[in-house]
C-alpha positions, 0 to 999 in steps of 0.5 A: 139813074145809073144808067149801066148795061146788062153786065154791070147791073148784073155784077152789082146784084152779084155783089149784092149777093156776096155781100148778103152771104158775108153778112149772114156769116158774120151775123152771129158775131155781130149779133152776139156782140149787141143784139139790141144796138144792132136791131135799132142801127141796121135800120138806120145804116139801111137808111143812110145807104138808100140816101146815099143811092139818091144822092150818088145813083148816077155813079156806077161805082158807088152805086155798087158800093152802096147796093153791097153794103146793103146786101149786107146789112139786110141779110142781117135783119131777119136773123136778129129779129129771130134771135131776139124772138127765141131770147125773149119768148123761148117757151113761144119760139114756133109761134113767135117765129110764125108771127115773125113771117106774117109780119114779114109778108104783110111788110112786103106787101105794103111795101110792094103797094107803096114802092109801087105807087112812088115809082108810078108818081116819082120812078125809081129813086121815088121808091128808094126815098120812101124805103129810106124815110121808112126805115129812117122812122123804124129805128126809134119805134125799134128802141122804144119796142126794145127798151119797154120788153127789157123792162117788162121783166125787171118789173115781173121780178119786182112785182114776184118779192114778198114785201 
């Protein structure tokens, strides 16, 4: 779609690159700040991102743009999902972080299958479609996730009072 040289598409992924270090220099902060928002926003950042690379891939510029911001925001994703297993189930961090990664591998290979498959039907923007609708639908199953865990303790709490 870009239709860049071997320089240029080289520089875009050192981008991606630098921009993946400052977000995971700037992930503790962030994630300090609101862990909650910033598991339910990044999918939905990731998602305007891959739109704006369907809509705007033909310029080399913006692509770049967009392809860094996305180094960005992705770098952050892991590191919050492994803060929130350490906050929500402490004593089961070791095993909650082994689930973390099967979960991971098995997203990665999903999503290896279904990019594969819309690139082979629509190429490349096929694959960046699926990837931003998919991401699009995670962030309210993500709130909804959260929001019920919060609960959970309140409700032990309240169960645990002598009446």
């Amino acid at each position: 779609m870009t239709h860049v040289g071997v320089r240029e598409l080289s520089l875009i992924q050192l981008g991606f690159g630098i921009a993946s270090v400052v977000g995971t220099a700037l992930a503790g902060a962030m994630l300090t700040h609101n862990l909650r928002l910033a598991l339910i926003l990044l999918p939905l950042l990731m998602s305007v991102l891959a739109a704006g690379l369907v809509a705007l891939g033909s310029e080399p510029l913006v692509t770049a743009g967009l392809v860094a911001l996305w180094g960005f925001a992705f770098s952050i994703v892991p590191i919050g999902w492994s803060t929130w297993i350490t906050r929500t189930v402490p004593e089961d961090a070791e095993s909650g972080g082994g689930l973390f990664i099967a979960t991971t591998q098995l997203a990665i290979t999903l999503g290896a299958v279904a990019g594969g498959i819309a690139i082979d039907s629509s190429g490349a923007v096929g694959a960046i479609v699926v990837s931003g609708v998919l991401l699009l639908l995670s962030s309210p199953v993500i709130a909804r996730a959260l929001r019920s865990r919060a609960a959970a303790p309140v409700v032990q709490a309240a169960a645990a009072r002598p009446v």
